[in-house]
N, C-alpha and C positions, 0 to 999 in steps of 0.2 A: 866763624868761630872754629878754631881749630879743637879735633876729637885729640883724647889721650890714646898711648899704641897700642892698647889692647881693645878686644869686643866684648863686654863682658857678657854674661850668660844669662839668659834673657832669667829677669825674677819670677818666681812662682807665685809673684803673686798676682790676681787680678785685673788686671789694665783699667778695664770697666767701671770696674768701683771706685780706681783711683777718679775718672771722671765725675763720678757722683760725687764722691766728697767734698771735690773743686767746683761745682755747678752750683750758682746762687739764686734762687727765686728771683722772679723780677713780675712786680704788684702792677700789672698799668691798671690806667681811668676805666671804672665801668661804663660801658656804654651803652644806651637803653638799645633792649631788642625783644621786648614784648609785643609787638605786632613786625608785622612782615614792614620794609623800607624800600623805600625806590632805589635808595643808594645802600648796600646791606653792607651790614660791618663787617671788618676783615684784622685778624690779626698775625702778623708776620715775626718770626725772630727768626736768632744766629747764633750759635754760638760762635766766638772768636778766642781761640783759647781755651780759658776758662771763664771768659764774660760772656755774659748773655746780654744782648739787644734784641730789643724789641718793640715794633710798630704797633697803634691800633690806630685803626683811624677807617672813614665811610669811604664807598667806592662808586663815584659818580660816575655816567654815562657820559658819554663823549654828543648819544642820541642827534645826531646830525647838526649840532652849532660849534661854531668856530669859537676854541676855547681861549688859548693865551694870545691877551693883547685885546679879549669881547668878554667873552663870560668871565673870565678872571683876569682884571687889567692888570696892563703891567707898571708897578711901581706902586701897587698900594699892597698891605701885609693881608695874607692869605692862609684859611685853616687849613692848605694842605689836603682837603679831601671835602668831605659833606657831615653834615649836620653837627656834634659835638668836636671839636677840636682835636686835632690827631695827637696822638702821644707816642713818644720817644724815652721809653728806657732800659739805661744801662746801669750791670750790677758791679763794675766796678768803671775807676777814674779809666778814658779813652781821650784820644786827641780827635777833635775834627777839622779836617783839612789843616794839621799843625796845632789848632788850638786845646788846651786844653780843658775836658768836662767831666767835671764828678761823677760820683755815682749818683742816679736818683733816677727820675720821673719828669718828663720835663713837657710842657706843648711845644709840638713843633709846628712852626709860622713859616711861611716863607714870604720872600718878597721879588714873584717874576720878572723877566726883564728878557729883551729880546738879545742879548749880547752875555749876563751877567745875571744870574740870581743869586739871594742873601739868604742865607739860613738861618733861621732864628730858634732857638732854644728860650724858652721864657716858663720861669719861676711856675708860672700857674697851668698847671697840668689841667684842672677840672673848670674849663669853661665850653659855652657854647658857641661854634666858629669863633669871629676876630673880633665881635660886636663890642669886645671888653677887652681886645689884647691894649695889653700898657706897654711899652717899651722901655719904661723903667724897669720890668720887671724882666728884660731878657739878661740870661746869664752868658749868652755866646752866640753873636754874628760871624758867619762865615761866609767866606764868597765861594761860586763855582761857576762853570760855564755851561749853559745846555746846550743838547748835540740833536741831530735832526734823528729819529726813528723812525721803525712803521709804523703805521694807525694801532695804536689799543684804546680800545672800546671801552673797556671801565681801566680808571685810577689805578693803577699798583706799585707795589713797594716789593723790591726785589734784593739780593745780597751778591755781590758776584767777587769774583779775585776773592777766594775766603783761603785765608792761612792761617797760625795759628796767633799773628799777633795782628791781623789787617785784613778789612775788608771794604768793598765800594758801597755802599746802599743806594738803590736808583730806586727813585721816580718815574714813574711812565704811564704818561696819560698823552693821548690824541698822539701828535705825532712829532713830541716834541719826551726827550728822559733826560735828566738831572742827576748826573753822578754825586755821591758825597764820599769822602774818603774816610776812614775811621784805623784808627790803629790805638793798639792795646799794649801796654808793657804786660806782656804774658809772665816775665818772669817776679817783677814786682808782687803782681796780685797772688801766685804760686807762695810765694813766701810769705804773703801775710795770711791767707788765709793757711799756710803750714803753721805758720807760728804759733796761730791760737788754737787749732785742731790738735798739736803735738801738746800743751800747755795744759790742756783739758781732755788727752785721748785716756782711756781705759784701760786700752786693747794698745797689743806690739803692732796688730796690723797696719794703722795711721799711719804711726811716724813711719813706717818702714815703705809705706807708698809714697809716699813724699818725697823719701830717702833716694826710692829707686827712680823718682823721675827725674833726679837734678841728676844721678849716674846717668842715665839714659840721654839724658838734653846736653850733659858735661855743663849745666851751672851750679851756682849754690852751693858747691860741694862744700865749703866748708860749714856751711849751715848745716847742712847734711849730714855730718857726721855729728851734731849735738842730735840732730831730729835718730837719729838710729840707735844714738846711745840713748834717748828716750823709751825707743823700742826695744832695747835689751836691759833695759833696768826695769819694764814692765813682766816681761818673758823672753830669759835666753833661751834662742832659737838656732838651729843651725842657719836657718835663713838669713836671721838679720847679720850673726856672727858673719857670713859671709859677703854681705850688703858691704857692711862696714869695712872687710878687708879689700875690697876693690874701689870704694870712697878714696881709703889710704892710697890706694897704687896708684890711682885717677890724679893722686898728689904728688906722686911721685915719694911717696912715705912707704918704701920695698921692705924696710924692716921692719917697720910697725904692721904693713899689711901681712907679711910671711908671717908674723907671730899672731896675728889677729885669726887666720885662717886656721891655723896650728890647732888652738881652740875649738873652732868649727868644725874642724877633721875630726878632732878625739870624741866631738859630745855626737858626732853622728855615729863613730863606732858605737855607742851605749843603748843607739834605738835599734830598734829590731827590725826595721826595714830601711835599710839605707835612704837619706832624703833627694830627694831628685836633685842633680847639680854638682854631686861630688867629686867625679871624675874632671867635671869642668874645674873644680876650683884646682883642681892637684893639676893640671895642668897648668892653670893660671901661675900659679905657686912657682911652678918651675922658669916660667918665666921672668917670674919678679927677682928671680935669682940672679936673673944674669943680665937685671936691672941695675943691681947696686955696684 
């Protein structure tokens, strides 16, 4: 994706929080742990983005038997781990291996094989192992291929390749790991949970982080500039006044951004300590001049 020609100047405001804002709980299945377990629960996540994935599931021993193809044959559906059924959830819609999966809670099943494993996502999150899986009830089979590894001694669930819209999820147990691919529309989910945070924010701050990450990423701008006039009809700021004239520039809108900035310039004369940024934007300004 091509950047616009200028860098604009990093916003004052928080990065951090903007994370938090964007960060959505994710509920998995409880799973019993009132006494100690041979196999002890473990739970894994990731953020991707601003989705969060996340594993629970038991962590059996490998304890010197030959696992896939004996202890867990192949071609019949499997809890994935030990005792209550592992679960899989993501807080916003993601693709696995291409396919698409909502948000939710899901068990995940699989179905081993010596060449080719299935991945199954199925409806009922709270059961015990496969004793009850239905395969009416799976929302999305996936295929993959498993790769030879070293020995690991207990089950794990790992995240690797993590960027902001993709990640691999593996499986690794005895000596055999099961990549799954997962990918995110990071910018989809960004926009809708802006949409409703800016709809329902209080505060200039919201919209104006929101504002500043489609500037920063160069998507959404034109959302963007509703989400900022948000934040300047809650509290003009020099901040956002100036958000918003480099949204414009980012458009290639040099008149409306020089005049947007103009603003920004005069209400920082009026505070009694200049706001951090001003020099950058008078700069900026000059350049947008010999933009038009």
């Amino acid at each position: 994706m091509s950047r616009f020609f200028f860098r604009s100047a990093p916003c004052p405001l928080v990065s951090g929080l903007l994370l938090g804002l964007l960060a959505l709980p994710v509920e998995a299945q409880e799973r019993g742990n009132t006494l100690p377990r041979t196999s002890p629960n473990a739970t894994v996540s990731q953020t991707i983005g601003i989705t969060e994935v996340q594993v629970a599931y038991g962590r059996p021993s490998v304890n010197g038997r030959t696992i896939f193809g004996d202890l867990v044959p192949f071609g019949d559906p499997w809890r994935t781990g030990a005792n209550e059924a592992t679960t899989f959830s993501v807080s916003t819609p993601v693709r696995v291996e291409g396919q698409p999966l909502e948000a939710g809670t899901y068990g995940l099943f699989t179905v081993p094989g010596p060449e080719s494993w299935t991945i199954l996502f199925n409806d009922v999150a709270d059961q015990w192992g496969a004793y009850e899986y239905d395969a009416s009830e799976d929302v999305l089979r996936a295929e993959t291929t498993p790769e030879s590894a070293d020995a690991q001694e207990l089950l794990q669930f790992t995240f690797e390749n993590v960027t902001d819209t993709s990640a691999t999820m593996v499986l690794h147990w005895a000596t055999t790991r099961v990549p799954v691919d997962l990918t995110v529309n990071t910018t989809d989910a960004v926009q809708a949970q802006a949409e409703e945070a800016v709809a329902t924010a209080e505060s200039w701050q919201a919209p104006a982080q929101y504002a500043s990450y489609a500037l920063e990423n160069n998507v959404l701008l034109s959302e963007a500039l509703d989400w900022i006039d948000r934040s300047i009809e809650l509290n003009e700021r020099f901040e956002n006044l100036a958000l918003r004239a480099r949204l414009q520039a980012a458009q290639h809108q040099y008149a409306a951004a020089q005049s947007t900035a103009a603003t920004a310039l005069d209400l920082a004369e009026t505070m009694e300590e200049p706001p951090s940024g001003v020099d950058a934007l008078r700069t900026e300004v000059e350049e947008w001049g010999r933009q038009k």
